[in-house]
DOKOLFI-380209 format. One record per residue: x, y, z of N, C-alpha, C in turn; residue in one letter. Coordinates in steps of 0.05 Angstrom, whole numbers, plus 32768, in hexadecimal, padded with zeros to 4 digits. Example, Ala and Ser with C-alpha at 12.3 -4.5 7.8 and 13.67 -1.06 7.14 Angstrom:
% DOKOLFI-380209
81087F8E809C80F67FA6809C81087FBE809CA;81017FD3808E81117FEB808F81028001809DS;
END
This chain:
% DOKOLFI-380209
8242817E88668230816E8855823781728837X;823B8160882782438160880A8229816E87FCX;8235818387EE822A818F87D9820A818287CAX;81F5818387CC81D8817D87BD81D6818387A4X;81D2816B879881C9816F877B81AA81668773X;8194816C876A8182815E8765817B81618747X;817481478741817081408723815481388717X;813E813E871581208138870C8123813B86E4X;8117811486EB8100811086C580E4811486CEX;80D8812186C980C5812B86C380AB810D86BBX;8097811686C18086810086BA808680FC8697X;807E80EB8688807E80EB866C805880E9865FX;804B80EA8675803580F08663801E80F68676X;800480FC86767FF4810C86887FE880F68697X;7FE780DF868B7FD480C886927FE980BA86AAX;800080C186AA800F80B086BF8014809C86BAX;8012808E869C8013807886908031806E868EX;8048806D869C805F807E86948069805A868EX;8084805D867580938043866B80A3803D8683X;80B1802D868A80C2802386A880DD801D8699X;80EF803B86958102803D868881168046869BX;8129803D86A4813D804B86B68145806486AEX;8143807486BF8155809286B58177808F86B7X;8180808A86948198807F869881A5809B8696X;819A80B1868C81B580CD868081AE80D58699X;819D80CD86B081A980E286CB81B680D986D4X;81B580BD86D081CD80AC86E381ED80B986D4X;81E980B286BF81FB80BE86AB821180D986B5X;81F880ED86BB820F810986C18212810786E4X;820680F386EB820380EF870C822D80D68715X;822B80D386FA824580C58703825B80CF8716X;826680DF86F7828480F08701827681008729X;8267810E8722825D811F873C8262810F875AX;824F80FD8753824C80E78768826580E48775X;827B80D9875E829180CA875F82A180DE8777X;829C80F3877382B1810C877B829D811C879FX;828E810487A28280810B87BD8262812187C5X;8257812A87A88248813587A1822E812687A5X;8219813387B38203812B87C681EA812687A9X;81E18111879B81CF8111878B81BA8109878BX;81A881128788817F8108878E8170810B8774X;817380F98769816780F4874D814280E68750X;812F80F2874D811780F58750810980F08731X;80FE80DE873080EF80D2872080DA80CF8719X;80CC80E4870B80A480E8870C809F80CD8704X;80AB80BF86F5809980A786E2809D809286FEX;80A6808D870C809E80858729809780888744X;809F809F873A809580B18764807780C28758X;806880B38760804A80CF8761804E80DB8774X;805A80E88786805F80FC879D8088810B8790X;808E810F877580988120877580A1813A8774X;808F814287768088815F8776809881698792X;808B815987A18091816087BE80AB815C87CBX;80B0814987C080CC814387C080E1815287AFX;80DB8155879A80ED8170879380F0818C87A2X;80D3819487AA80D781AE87BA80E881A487D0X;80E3819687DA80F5818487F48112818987F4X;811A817887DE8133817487D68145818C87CCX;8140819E87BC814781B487B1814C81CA87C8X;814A81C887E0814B81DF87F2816A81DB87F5X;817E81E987F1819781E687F381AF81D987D7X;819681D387C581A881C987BA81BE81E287A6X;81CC81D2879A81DF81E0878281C781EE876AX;81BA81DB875E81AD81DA874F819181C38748X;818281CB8734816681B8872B817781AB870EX;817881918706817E819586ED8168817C86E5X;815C818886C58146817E86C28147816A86A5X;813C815486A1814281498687812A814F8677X;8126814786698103814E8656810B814D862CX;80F5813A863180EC8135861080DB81448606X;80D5814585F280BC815085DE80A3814885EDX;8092815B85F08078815185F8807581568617X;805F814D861F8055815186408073814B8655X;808481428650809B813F866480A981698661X;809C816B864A80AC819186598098819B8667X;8074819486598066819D866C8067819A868EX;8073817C86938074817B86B5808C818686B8X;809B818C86AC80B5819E86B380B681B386B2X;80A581C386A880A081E386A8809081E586BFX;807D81D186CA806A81DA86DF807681D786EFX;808881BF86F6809C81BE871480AC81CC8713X;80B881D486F880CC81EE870180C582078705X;80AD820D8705809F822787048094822E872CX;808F820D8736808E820C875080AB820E875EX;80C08209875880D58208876480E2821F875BX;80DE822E874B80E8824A874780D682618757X;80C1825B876080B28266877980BD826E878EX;80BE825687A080CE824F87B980EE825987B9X;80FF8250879A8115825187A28121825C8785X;8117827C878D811B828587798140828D8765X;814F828787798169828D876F8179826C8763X;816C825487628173824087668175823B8743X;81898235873681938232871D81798219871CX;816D821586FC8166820286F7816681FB86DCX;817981E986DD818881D886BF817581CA86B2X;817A81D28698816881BA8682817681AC8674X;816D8197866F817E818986568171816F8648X;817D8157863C81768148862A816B814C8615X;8159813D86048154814185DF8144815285DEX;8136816485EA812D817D85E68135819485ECX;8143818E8601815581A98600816B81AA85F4X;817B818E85E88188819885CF818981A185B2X;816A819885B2815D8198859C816381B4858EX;814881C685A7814181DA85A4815281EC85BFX;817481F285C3817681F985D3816C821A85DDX;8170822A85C88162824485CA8147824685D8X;813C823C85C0811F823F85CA811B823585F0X;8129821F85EF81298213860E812C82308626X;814A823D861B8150825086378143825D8633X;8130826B861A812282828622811782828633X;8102826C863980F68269865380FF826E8669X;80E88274867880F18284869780FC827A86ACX;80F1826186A580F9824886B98115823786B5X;811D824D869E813582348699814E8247869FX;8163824386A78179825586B18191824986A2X;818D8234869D81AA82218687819C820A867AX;81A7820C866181A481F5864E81BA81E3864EX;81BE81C8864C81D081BD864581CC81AF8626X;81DB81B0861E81D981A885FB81E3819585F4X;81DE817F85F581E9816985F181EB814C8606X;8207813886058206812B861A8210813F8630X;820F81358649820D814A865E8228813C866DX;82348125866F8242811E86818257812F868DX;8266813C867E827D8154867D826B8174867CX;825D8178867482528193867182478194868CX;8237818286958227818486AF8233818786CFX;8251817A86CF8268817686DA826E818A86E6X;827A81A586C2828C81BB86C2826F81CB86C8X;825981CD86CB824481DF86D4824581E186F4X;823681CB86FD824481C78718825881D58725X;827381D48717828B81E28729828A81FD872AX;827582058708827582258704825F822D871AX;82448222871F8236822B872C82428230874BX;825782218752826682228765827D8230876DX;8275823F875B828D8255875082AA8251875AX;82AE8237874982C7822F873C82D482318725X;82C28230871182D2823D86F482B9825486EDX;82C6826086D482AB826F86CC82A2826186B7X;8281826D86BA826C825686A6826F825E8687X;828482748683828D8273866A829D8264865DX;82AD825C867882BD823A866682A882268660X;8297822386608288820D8660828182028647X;828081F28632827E81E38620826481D78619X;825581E28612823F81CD8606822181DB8619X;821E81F6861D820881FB863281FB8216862AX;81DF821B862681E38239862681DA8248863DX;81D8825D864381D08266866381C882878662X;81C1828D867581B282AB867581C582B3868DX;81CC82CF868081E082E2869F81D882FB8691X;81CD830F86B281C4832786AF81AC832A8692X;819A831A86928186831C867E818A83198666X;819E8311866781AC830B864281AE82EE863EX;81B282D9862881AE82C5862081CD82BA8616X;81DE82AC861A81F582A5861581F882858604X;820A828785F2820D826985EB8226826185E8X;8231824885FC8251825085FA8246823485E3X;826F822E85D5827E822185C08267820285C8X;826381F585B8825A81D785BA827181C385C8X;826D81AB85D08280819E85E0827F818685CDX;8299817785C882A0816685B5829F814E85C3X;8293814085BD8284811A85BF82A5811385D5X;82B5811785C582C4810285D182CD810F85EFX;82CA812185F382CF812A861282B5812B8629X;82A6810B8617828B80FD862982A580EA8636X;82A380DD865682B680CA8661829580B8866EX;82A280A2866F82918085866F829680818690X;82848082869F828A807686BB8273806986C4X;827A805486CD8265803D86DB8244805186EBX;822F804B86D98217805486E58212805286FFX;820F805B870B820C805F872E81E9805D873AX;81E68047873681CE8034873281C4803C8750X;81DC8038876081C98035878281BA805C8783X;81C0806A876A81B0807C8777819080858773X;81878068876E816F80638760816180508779X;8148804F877C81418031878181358020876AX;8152800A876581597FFC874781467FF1874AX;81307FDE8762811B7FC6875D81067FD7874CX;81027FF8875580EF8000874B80EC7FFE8723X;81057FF7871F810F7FF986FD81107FDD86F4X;810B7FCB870681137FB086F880F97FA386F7X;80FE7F9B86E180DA7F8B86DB80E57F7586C2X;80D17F6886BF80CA7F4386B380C97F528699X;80D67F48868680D87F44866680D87F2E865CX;80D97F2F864380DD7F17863280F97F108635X;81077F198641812A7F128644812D7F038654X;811E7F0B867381227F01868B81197F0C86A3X;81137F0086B781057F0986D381067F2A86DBX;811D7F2C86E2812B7F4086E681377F5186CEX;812A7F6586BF81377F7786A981437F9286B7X;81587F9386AC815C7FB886BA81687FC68694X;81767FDC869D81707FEF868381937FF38687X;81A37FEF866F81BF7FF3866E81C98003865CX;81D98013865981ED8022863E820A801D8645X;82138016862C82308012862C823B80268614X;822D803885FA823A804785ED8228805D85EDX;822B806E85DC8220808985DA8221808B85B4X;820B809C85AD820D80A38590820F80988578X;820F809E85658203808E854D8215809F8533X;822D809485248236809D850F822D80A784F6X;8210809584F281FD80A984DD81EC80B784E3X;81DE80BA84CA81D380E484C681C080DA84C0X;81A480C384C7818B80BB84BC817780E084C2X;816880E284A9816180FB84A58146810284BEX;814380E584C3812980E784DB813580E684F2X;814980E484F8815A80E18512816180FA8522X;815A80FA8540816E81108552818381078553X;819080F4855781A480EA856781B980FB855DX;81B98100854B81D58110854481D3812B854BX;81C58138855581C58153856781CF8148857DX;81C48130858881D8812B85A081F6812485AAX;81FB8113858F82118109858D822A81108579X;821B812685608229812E8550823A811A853DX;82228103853B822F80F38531824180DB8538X;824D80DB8547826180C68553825580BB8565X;826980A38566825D809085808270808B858AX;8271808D85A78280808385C0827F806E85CBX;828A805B85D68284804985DD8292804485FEX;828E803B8612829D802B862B82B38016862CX;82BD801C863182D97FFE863182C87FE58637X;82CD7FCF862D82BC7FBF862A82C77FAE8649X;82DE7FB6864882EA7FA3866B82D37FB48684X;82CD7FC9867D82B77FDD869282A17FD6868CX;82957FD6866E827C7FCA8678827E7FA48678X;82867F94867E828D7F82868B82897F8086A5X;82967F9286AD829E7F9D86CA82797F9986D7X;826F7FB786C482597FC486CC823B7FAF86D0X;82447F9F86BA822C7F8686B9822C7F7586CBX;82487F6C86D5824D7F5B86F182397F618704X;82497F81870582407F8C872082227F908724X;820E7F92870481F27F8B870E81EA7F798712X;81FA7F5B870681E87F46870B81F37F3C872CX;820A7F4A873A820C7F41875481FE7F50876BX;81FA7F69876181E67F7B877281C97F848774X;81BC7F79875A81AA7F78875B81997F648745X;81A27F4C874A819A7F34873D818F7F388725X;81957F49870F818B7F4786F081927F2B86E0X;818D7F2E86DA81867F1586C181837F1D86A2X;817B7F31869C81807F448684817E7F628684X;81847F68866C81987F84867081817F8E8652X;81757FA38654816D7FB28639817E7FCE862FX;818D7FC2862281A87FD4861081997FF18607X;81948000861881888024860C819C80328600X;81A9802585E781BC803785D581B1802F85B3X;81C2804685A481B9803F858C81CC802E8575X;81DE8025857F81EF8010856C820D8004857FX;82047FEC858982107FDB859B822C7FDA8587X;821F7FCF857182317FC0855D824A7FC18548X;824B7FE1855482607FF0854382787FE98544X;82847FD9855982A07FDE8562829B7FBF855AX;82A67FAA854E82A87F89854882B77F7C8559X;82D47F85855A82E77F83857882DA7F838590X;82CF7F97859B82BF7F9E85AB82AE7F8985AEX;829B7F8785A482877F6E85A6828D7F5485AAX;829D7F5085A582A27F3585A482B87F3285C6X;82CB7F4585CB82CE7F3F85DE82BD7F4185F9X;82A67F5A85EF828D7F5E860882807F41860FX;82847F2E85F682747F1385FA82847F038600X;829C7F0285FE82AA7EF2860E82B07EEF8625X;82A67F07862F82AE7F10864A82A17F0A865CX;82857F01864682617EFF865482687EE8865DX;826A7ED9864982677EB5864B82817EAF865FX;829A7EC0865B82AD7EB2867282A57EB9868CX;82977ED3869182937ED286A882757EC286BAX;826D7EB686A282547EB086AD82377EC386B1X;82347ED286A882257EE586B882037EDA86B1X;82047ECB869881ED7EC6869681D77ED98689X;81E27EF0867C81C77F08867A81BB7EFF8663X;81A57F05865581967F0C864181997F2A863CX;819B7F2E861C81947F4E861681887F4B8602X;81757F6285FB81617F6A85F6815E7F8885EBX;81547F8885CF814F7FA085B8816E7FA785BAX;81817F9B85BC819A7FA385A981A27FAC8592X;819C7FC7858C819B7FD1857381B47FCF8565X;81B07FC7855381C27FC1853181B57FC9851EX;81CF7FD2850681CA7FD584F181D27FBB84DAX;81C47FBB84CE81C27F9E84C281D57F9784B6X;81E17FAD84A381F97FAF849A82167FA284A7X;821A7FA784C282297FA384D2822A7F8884D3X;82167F8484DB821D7F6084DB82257F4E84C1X;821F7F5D84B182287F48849982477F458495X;82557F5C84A582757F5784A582767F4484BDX;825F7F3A84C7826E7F2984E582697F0A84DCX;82807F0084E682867EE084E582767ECF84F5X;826F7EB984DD82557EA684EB826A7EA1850BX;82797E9E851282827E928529827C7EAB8541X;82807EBF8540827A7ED48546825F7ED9854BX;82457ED48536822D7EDB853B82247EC08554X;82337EAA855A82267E988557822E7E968581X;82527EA6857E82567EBA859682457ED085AAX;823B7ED98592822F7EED85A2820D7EE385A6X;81FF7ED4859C81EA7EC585A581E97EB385C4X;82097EA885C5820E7E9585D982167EAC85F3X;821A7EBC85EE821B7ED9860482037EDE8608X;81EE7EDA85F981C87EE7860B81C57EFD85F7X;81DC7F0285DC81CA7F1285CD81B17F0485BEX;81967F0685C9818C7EF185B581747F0285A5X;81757F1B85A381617F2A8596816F7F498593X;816E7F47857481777F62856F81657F7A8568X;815D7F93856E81597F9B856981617FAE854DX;814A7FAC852E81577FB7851381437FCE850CX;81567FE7850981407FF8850681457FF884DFX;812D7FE084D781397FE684B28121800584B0X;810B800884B48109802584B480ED8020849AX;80F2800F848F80E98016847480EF7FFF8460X;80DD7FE8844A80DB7FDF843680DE7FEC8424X;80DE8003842580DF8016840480FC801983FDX;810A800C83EB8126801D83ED8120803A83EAX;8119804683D5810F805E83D0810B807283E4X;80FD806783FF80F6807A841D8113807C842AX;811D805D84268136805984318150806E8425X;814E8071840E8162808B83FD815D80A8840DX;813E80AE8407813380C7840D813880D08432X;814280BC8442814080BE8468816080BA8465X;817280B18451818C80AA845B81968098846AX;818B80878466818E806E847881A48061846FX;81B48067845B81C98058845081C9803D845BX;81AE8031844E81AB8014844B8199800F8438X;81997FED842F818B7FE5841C81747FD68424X;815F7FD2841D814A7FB7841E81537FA0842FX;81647F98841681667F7F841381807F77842EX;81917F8E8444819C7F838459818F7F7D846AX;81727F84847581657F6F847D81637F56847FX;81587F55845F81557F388458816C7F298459X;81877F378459819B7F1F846781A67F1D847AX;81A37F35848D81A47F3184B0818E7F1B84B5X;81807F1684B0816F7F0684B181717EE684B2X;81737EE7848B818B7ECA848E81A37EC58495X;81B27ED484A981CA7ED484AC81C87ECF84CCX;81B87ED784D881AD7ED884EF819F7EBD84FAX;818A7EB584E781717E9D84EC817C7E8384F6X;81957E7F84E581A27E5F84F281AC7E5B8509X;81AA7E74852081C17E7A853481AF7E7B8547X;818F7E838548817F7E7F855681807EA7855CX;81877EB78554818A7ED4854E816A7EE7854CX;81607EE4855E81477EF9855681467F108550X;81337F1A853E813C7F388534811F7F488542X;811C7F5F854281077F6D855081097F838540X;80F67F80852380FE7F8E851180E27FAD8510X;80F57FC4850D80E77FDA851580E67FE984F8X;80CB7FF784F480C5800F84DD80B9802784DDX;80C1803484CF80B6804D84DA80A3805584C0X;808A805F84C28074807084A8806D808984B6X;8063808D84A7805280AD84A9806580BB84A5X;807D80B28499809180CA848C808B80E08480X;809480F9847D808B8110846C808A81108448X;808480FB843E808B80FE842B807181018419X;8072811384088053811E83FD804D810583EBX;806080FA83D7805980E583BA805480C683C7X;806A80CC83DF806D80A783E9805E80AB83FDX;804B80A8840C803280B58424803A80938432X;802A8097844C802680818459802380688451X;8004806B843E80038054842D80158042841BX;802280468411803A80458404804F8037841CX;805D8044843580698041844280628022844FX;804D802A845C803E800A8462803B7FEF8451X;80347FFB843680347FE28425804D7FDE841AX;80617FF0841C80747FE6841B80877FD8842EX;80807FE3844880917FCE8464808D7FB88464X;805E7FAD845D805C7F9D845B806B7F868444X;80687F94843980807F7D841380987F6C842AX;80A77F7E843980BF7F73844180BF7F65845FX;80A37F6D846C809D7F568480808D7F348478X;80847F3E846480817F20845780967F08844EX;80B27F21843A80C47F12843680D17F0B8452X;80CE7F16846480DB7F19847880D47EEB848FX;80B77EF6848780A87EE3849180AC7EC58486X;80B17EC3847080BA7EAC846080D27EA48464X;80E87EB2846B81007E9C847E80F67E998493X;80F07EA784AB80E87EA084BB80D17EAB84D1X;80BA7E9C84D780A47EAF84EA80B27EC0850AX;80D07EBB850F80CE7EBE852480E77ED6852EX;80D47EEA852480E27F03853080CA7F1D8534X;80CE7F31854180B27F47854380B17F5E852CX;809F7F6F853180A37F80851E80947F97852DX;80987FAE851F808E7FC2853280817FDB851EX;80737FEE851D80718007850B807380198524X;808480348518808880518522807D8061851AX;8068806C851E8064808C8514807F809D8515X;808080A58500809980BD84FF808B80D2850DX;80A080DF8521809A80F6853980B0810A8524X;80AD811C851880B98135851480C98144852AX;80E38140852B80F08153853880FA81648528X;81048181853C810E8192852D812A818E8531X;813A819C8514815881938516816281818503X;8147817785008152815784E98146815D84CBX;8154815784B681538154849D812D81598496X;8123814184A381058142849780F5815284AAX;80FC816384B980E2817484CB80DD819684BFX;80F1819584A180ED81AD848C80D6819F847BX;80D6817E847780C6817F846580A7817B8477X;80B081718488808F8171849F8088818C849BX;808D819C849A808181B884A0807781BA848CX;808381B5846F808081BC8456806281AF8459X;805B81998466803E818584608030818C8476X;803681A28482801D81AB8497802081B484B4X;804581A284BF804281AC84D5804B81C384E4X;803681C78503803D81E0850A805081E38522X;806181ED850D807C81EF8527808181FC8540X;808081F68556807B81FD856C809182148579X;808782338586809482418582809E8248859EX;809E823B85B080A5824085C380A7822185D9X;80AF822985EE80AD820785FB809481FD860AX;807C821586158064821286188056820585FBX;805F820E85EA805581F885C8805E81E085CFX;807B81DD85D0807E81BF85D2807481AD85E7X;806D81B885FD806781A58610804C81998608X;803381AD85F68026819B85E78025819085D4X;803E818385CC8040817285B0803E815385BFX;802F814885B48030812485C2803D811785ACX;8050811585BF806B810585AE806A80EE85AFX;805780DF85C0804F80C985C4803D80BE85B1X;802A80CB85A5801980C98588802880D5857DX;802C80CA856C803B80D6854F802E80D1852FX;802D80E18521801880E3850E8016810A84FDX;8028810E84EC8024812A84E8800B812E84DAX;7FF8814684CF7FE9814A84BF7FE2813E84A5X;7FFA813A849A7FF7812584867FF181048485X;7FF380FC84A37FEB80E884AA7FC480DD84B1X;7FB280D284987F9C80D7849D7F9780C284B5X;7F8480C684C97F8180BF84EA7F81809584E2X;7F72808F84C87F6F807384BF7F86806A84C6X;7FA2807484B67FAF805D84B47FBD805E84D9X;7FC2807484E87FC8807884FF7FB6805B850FX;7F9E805285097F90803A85127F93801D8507X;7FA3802284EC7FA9801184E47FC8800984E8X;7FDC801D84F67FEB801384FC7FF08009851DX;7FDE8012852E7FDD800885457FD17FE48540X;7FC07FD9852E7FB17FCB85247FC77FB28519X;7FD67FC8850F7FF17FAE850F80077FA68529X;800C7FB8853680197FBE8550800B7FA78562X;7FF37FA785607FE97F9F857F7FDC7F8E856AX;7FD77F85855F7FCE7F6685517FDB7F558531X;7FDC7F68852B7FEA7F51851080047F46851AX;80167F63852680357F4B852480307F3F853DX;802E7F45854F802F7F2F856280257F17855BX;80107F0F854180057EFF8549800F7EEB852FX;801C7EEF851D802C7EE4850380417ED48510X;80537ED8852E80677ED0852B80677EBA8542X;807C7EAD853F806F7E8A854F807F7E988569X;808B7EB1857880997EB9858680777EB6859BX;80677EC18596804E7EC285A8803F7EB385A8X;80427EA1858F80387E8585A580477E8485C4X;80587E7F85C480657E8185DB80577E9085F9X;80607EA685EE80557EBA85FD803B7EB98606X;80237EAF85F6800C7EAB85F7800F7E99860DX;80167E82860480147E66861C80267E798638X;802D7E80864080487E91865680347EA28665X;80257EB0865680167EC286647FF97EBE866CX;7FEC7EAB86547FC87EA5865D7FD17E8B865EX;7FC97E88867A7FCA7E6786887FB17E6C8699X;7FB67E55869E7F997E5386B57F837E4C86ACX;7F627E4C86B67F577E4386A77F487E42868BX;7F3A7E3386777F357E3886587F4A7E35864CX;7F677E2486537F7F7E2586457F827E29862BX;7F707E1386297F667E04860B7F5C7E1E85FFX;7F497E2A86037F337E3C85F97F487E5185EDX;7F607E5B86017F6F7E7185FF7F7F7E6085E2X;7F8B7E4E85E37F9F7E4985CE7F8C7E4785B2X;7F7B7E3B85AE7F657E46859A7F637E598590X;7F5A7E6B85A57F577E8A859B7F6E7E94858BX;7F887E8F859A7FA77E9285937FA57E8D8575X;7FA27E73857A7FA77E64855A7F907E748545X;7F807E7C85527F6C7E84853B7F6B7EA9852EX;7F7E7EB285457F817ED185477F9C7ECD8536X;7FA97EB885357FC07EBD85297FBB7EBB8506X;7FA97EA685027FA37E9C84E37F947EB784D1X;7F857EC684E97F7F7EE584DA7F8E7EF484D9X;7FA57EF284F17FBD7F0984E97FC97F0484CDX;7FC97EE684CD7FDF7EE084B57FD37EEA849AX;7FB57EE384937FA97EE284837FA27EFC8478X;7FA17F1584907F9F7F34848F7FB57F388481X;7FDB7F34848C7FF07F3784817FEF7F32846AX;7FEB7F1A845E7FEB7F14843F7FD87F248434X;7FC27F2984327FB37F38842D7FB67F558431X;7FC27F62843C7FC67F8084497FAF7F8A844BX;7F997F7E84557F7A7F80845A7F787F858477X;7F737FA5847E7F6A7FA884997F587FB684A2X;7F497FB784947F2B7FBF84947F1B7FAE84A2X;7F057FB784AB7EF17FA284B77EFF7F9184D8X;7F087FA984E47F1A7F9084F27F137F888513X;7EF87F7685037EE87F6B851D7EFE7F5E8535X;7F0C7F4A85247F197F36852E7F377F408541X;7F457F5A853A7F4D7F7385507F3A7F788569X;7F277F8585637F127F8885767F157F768589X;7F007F5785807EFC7F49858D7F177F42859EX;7F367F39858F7F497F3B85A27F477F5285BDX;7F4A7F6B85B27F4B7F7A85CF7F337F7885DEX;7F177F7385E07F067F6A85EE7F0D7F548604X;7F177F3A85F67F2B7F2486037F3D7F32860EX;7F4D7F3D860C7F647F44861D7F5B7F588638X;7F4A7F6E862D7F3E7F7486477F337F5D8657X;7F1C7F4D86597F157F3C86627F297F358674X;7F3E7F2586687F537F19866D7F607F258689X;7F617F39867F7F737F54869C7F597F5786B2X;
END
């Protein structure tokens, strides 16, 4: 019988409320293994309510537990299931890894429950662990991991980006219907990556603990390949791109879209992150290419209206590339899905400031054209990054062990210096102003409330939207019956 591997994500929050995100980095280090005849059971809290049981199940024989986990309640369900499976089977290695355990890898292995860290991407590190636990090499060759032998704490050399290798996600080891669900793209959505990592140093960003900066990308003839092969095996229709800059490679792109349209495939994609910059070196014939491929909404993280915030986070960008991704974009039929982040640490420029300044540039934003989204982020403080010296400096308390982190809700985000108001006032825009400014939800409105009161519902629409608009110009969100009364309607509604 081939060798047992089992792989558990952890639930992401207490309520069970969980996002319907494919677990792409297990598929990820599940490739090479697989490929080479290696037995894999990848177990999924955010869909199985009975995995608990299934892990104890599964783990009887295996090689190893290896575990993924973020900031917040996903270490809490991973410290408790690993604390049960180190019970039963007490000699059984159990691996940690992803953005918290690279984060904070120390702190990670002290824990009792943890026997190896992996630090970083895992595809090659997770591989050469494997053979060592199999005592085929020793775990001192190993690149990029730290680990405990004879009660002592070890950290071998870091492993360098480019000795990550790209192999077709191994999808059947999932049940994929359970991951595919209805978007704004199309019937059928599933969750795709074709690069890895991000070449800048934004001061609020992990990514570069993960990636050290660089970005990798897939041969574009493979993911070609790879996109075929979902829309013939499991009838997708769009693809949601889970990377952080599609757009880096220009070559690249343009042949990925040629490849779309010759082969037919028909996909939609969706929150395609770009930097704004980037496009302004691309040729109207080209933008107008990659629209006619199903790119039809990009995801822009501008971050910020302030140049000033924009200097102070390193965003090495301006205002005003926005405002011409924008018009450079609008004639092509190009939607943007434009994202910001407040509650930055900054003592002189505070929230208020941040907001009234995003708002300045979603107005200009609004006047070429109503039809793109907009989003606000609470800034989440990680440690590692440029601004989580100055979070501390304004109050926060840094968590000193991984029992601390499992209660940080990384899901609310909001440090001390964040007073609880504007935290209501930015959900307030989230869940009613932008949606309701942009002629994208008219749409949506008519798509989703049908049936009977048609009339009554498009009214309301029209009339929920004339206060959104009128709040925006005004940056008046006080008093905000007419929020209320929306979510009253919408409950109803459900």
């Amino acid at each position: 019988m081939p060798a047992k591997i089992v792989l558990f994500r952890p639930r992401l929050n207490k309520e069970g409320k969980e996002p319907l995100v494919t677990p792409l980095s297990l598929l990820s280090i599940s490739a090479p293994l697989e490929k080479q005849g290696y037995q894999i059971k990848i177990i999924d809290a955010m869909i199985d309510p009975e995995y608990e049981q299934k892990i104890i199940s599964e783990t009887k024989g295996a090689i190893c537990l290896g575990i993924t986990a973020i900031t917040g309640y996903q270490i809490f369900d991973a410290i408790k299931t690993a604390k049960t499976v180190k019970k039963i089977y007490p000699d059984l290695p159990i691996v940690w890894g992803g953005w918290h355990p690279t984060v904070t890898p120390r702190q990670t292995i002290e824990h009792e429950c943890v026997d190896i860290v992996v630090k970083g991407l895992g595809e090659a590190t997770f591989q050469e662990l494997i053979y060592s636990l199999e005592g085929k090499i020793q775990i001192e060759q190993i690149k990029g991991i730290f680990y405990k032998k004879s009660g002592k704490i070890f950290e071998n050399p870091a492993r360098p980006l480019e000795e990550v290798k790209f192999l077709p996600l191994p999808y059947h080891l999932l049940n994929v219907e359970k991951y595919i669900r209805p978007s704004y793209m199309g019937k059928r959505t599933l969750d795709y990556r074709s690069c890895y990592g991000c070449p800048f140093n934004c001061h609020y960003c992990a990514d570069s603990l993960m990636s050290q900066r660089k970005w990798l990308a897939a041969n574009y003839q493979n993911v070609l390949d790879e996109m075929e092969t979902l829309v013939k095996n499991y009838k997708v229709d769009a693809l949601l791109l889970l990377e952080n800059n599609f757009f880096v490679d220009k070559t690249r792109v343009r042949l990925i879209c040629e490849g779309l349209i010759n082969r037919k495939l028909n996909l939609r994609f969706g929150s395609v992150s770009v930097r704004p910059e980037q496009f302004h070196n691309y040729e109207v014939e080209l933008i107008k290419l990659i629209h006619k491929a199903g790119f039809q909404q990009l995801l822009v993280g501008t971050e910020s209206g302030s140049q000033q915030i924009l200097d102070l986070i390193n965003k090495q960008a301006k205002v005003e590339d926005t405002i011409r991704l924008k018009k450079i974009c609008q004639p092509y039929g190009v939607e943007l899905q434009i994202s910001f982040l407040v509650g930055l640490p900054f003592k002189d420029l505070g929230i208020k400031h941040q907001i009234r300044e995003n708002l300045k540039l979603i107005r200009r934003l609004q006047e070429i054209d109503a039809n793109q989204n907009y989003y606000f982020s609470i800034y989440i403080p990680y440690p590692g990054t440029k601004l989580f010296s100055l979070a501390l400096e304004l109050g926060l308390k840094e968590p000193k062990n991984l029992e601390e982190w499992s209660r940080v809700d990384a899901t609310r985000a909001g440090g001390p210096w964040v007073p609880k108001r504007y935290e209501k006032t930015v959900k307030q825009l989230n869940e009613y102003i932008f949606p309701y400014i942009t002629r994208q939800f008219i749409v949506d409105w008519e798509n989703i409330y049908q049936g009977r009161f048609k009339w009554l519902k498009r009214l309301a629409h029209k009339t929920f939207s004339r206060l959104a608009n009128l709040r925006l110009k005004y940056s008046f969100f006080s008093f905000p019956i007419d929020y209320k009364l929306l979510r009253l309607l919408k409950k109803i509604s459900l």
